[in-house]
N, CA, C, O and CB atoms as a CASP TS submission, in Angstrom:
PFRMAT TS
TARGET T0000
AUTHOR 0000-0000-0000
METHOD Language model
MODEL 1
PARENT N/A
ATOM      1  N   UNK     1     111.390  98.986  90.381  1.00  0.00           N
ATOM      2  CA  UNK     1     112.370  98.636  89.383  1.00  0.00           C
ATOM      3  C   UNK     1     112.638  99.807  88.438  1.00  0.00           C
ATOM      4  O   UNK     1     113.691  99.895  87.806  1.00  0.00           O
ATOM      5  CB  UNK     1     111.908  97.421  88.603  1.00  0.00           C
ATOM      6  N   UNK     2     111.734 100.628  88.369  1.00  0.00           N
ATOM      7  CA  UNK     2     111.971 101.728  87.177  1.00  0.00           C
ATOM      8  C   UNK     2     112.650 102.607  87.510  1.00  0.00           C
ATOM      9  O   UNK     2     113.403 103.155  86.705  1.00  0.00           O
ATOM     10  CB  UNK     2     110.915 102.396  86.634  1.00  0.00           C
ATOM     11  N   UNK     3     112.549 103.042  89.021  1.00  0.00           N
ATOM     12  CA  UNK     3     113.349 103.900  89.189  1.00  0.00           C
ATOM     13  C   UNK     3     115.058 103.225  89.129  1.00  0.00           C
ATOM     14  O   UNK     3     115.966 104.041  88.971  1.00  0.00           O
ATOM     15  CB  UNK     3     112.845 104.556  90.486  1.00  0.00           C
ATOM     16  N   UNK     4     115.182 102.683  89.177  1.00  0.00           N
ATOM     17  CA  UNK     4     116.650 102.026  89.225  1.00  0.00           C
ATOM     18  C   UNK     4     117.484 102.781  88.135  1.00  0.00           C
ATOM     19  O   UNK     4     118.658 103.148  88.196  1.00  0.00           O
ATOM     20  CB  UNK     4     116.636 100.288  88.876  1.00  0.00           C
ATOM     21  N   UNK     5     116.453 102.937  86.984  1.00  0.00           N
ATOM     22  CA  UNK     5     117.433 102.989  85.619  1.00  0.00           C
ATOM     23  C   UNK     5     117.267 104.534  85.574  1.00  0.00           C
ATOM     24  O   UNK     5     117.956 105.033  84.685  1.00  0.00           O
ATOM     25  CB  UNK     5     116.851 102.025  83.981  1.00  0.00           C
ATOM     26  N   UNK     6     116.389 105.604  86.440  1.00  0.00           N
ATOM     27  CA  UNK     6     116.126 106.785  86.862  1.00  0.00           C
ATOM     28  C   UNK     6     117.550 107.234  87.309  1.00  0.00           C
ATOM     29  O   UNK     6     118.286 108.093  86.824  1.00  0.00           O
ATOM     30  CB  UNK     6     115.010 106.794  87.908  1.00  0.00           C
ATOM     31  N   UNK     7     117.732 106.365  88.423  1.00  0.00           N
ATOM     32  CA  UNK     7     119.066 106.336  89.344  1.00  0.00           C
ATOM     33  C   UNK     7     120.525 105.958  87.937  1.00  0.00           C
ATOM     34  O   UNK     7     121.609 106.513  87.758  1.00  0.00           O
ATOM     35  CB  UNK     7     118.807 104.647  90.898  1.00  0.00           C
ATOM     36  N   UNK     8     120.133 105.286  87.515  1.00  0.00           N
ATOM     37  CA  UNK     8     121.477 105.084  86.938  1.00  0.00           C
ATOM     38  C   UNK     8     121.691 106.366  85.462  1.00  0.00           C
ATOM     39  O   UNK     8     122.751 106.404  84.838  1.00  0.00           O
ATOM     40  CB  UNK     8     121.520 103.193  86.379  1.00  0.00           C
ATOM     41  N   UNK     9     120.743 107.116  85.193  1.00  0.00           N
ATOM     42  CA  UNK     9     120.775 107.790  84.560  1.00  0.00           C
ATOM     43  C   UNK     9     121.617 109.491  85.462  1.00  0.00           C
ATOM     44  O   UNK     9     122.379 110.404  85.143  1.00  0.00           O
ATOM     45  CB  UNK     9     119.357 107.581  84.011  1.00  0.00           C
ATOM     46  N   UNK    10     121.049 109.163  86.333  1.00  0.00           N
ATOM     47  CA  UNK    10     121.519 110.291  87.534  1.00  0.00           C
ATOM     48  C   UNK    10     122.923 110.530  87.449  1.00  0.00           C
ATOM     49  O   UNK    10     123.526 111.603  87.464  1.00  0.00           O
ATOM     50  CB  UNK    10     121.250 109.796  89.119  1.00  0.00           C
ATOM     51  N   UNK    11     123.466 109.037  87.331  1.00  0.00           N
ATOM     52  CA  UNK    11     124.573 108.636  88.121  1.00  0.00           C
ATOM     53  C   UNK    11     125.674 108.916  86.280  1.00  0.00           C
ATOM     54  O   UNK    11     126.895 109.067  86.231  1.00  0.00           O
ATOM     55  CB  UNK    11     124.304 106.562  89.126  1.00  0.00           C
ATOM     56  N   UNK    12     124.929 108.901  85.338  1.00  0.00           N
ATOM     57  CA  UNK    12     125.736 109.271  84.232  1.00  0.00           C
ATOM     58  C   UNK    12     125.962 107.920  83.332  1.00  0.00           C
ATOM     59  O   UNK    12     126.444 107.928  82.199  1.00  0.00           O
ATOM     60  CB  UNK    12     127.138 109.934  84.775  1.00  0.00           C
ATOM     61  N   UNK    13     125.450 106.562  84.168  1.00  0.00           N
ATOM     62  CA  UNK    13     126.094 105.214  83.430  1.00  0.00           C
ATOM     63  C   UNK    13     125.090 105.567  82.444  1.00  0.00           C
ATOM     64  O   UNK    13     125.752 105.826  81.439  1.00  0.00           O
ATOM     65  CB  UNK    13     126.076 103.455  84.199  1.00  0.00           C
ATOM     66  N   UNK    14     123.624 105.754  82.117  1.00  0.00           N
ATOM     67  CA  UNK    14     123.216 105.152  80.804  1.00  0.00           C
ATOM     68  C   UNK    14     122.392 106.906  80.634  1.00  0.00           C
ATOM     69  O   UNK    14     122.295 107.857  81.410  1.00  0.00           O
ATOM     70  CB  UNK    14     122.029 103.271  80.856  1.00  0.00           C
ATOM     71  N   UNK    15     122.007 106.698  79.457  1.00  0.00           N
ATOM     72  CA  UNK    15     121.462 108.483  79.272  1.00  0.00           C
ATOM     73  C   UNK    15     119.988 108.259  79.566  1.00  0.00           C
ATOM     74  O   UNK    15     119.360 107.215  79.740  1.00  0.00           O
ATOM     75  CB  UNK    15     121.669 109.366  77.404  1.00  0.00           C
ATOM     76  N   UNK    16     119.545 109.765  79.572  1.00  0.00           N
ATOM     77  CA  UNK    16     118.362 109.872  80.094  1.00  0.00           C
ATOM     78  C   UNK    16     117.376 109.503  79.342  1.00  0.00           C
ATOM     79  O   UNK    16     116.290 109.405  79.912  1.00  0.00           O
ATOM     80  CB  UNK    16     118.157 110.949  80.482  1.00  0.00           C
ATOM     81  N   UNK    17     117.426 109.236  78.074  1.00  0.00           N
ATOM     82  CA  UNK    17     116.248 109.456  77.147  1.00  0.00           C
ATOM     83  C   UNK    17     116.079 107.324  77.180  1.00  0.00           C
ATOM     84  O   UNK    17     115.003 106.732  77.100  1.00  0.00           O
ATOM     85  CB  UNK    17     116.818 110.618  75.119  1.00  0.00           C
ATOM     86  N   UNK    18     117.378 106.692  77.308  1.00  0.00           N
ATOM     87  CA  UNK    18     117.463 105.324  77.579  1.00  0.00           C
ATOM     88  C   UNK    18     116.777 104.606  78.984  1.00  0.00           C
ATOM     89  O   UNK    18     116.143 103.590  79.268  1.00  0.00           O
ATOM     90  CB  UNK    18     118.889 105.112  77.555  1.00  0.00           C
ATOM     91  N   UNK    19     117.330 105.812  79.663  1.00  0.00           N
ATOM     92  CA  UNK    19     115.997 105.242  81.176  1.00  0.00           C
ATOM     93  C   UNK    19     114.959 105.350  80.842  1.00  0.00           C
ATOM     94  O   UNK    19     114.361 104.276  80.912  1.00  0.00           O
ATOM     95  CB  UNK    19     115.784 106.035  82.644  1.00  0.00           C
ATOM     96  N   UNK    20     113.950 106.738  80.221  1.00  0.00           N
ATOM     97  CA  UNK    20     112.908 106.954  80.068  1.00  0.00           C
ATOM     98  C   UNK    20     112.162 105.368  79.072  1.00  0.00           C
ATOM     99  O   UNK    20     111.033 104.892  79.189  1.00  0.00           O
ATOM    100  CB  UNK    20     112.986 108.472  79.464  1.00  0.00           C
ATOM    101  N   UNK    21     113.192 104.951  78.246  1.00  0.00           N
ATOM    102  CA  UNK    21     112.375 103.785  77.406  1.00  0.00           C
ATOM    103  C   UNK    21     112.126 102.909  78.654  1.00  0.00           C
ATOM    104  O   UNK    21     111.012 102.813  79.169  1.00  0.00           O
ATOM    105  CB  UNK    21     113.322 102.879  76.005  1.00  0.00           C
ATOM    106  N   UNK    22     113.196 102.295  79.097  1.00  0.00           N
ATOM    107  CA  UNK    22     113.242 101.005  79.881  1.00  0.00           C
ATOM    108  C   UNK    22     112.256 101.169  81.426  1.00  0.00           C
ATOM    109  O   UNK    22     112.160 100.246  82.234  1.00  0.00           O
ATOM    110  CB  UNK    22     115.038 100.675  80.229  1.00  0.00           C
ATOM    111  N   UNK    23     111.719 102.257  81.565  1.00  0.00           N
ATOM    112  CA  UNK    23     110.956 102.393  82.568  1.00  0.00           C
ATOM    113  C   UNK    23     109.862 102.523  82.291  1.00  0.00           C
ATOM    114  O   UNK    23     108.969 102.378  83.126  1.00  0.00           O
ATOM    115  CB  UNK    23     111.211 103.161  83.258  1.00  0.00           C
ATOM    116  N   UNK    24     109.647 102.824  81.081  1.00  0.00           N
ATOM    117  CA  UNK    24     108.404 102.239  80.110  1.00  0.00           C
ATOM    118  C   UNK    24     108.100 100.754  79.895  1.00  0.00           C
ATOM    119  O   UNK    24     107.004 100.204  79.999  1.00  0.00           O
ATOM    120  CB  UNK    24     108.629 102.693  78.702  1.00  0.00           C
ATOM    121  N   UNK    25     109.410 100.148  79.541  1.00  0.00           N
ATOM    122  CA  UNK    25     108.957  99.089  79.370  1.00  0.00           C
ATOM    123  C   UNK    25     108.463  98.348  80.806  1.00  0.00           C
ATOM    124  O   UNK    25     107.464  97.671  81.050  1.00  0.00           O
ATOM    125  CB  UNK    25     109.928  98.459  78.607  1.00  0.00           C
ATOM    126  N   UNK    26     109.480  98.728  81.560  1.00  0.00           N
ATOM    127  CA  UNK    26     109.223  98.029  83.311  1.00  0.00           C
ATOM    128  C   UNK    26     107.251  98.557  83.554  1.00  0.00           C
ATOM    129  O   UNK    26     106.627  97.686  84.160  1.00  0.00           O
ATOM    130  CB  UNK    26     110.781  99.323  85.056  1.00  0.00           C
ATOM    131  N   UNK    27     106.534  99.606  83.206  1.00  0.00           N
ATOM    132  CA  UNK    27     105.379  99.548  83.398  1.00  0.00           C
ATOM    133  C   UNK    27     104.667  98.870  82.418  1.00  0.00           C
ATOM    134  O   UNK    27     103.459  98.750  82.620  1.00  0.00           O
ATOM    135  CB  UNK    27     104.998 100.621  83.606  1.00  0.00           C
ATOM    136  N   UNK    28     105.258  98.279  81.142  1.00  0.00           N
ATOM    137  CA  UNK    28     104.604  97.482  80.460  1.00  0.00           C
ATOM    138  C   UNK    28     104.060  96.278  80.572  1.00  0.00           C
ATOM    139  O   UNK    28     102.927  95.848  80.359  1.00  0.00           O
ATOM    140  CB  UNK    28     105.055  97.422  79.807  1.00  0.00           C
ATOM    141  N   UNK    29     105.501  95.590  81.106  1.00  0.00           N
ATOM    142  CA  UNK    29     105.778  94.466  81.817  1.00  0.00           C
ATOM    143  C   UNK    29     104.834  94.393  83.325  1.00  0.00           C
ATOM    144  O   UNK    29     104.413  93.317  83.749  1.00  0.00           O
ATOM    145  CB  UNK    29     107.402  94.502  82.036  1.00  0.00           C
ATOM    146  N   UNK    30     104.662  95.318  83.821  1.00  0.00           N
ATOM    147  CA  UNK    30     104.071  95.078  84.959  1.00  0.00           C
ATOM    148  C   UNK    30     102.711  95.096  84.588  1.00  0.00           C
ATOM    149  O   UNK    30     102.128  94.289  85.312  1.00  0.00           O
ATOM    150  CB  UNK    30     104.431  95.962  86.003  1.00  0.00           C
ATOM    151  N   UNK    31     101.864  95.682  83.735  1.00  0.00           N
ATOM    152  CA  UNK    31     100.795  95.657  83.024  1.00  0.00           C
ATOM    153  C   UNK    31     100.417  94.143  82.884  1.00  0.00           C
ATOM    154  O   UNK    31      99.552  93.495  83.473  1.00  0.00           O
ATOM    155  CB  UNK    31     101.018  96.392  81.758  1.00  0.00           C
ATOM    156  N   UNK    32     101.444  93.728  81.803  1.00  0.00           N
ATOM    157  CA  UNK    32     101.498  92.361  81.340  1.00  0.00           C
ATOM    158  C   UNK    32     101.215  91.030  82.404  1.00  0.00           C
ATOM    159  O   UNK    32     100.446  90.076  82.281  1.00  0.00           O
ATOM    160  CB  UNK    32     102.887  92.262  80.770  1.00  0.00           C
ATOM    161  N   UNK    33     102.008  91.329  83.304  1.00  0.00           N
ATOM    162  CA  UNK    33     102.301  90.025  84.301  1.00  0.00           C
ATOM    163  C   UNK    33     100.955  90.494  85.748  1.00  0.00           C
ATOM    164  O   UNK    33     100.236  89.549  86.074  1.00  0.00           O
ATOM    165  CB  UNK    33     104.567  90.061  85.027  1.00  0.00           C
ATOM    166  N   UNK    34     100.739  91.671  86.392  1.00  0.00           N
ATOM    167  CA  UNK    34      99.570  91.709  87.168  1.00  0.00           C
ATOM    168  C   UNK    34      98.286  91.705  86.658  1.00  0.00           C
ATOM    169  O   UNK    34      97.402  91.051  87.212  1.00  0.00           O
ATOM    170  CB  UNK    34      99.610  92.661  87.852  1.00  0.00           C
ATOM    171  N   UNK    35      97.973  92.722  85.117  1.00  0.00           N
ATOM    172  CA  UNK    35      96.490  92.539  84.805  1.00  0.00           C
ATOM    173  C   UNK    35      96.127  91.495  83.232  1.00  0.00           C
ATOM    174  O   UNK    35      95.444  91.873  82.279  1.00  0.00           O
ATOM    175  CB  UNK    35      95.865  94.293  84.616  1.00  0.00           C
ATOM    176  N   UNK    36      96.637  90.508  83.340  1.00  0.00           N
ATOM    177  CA  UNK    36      97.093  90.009  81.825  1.00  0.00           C
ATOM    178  C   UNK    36      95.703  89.724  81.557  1.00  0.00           C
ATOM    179  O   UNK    36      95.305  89.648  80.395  1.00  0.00           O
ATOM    180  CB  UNK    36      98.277  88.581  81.590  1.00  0.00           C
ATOM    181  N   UNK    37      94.883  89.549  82.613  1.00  0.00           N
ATOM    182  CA  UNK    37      93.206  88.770  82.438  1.00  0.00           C
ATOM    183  C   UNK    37      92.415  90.988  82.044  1.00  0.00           C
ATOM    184  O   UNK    37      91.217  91.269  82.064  1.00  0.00           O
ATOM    185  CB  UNK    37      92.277  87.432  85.078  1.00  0.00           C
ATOM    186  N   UNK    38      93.030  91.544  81.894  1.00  0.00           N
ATOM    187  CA  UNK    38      92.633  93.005  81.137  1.00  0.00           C
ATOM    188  C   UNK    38      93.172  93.198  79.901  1.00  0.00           C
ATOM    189  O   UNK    38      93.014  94.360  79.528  1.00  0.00           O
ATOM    190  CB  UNK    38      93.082  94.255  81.880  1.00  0.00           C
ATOM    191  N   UNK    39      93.441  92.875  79.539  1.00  0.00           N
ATOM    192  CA  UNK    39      94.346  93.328  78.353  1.00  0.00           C
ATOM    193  C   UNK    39      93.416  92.524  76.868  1.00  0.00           C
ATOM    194  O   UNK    39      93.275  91.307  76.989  1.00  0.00           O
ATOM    195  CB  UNK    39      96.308  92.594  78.660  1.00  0.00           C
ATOM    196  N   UNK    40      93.068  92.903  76.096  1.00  0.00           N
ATOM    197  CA  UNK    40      92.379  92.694  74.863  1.00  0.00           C
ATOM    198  C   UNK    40      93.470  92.338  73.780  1.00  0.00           C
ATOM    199  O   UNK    40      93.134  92.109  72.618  1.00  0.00           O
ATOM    200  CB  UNK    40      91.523  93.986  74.473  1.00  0.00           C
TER
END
């Protein structure tokens, strides 16, 4: 999923520094929802 917004940054629709958040958040989220029984 993260790369998607990698790709759409490529492509000129959204800027680069806006992918870099949202592909942050996409590893946040994946943090959240696979190791939620880790997280303090």
């Amino acid at each position: 999923m993260g790369d998607s917004f990698e790709r759409l940054a490529e492509s000129g629709r959204i800027e680069p520094a806006l992918a870099r958040r949202l592909r942050g958040a996409v590893g946040l989220r994946n943090i959240a929802v696979h190791a939620y029984n880790r997280i303090d």
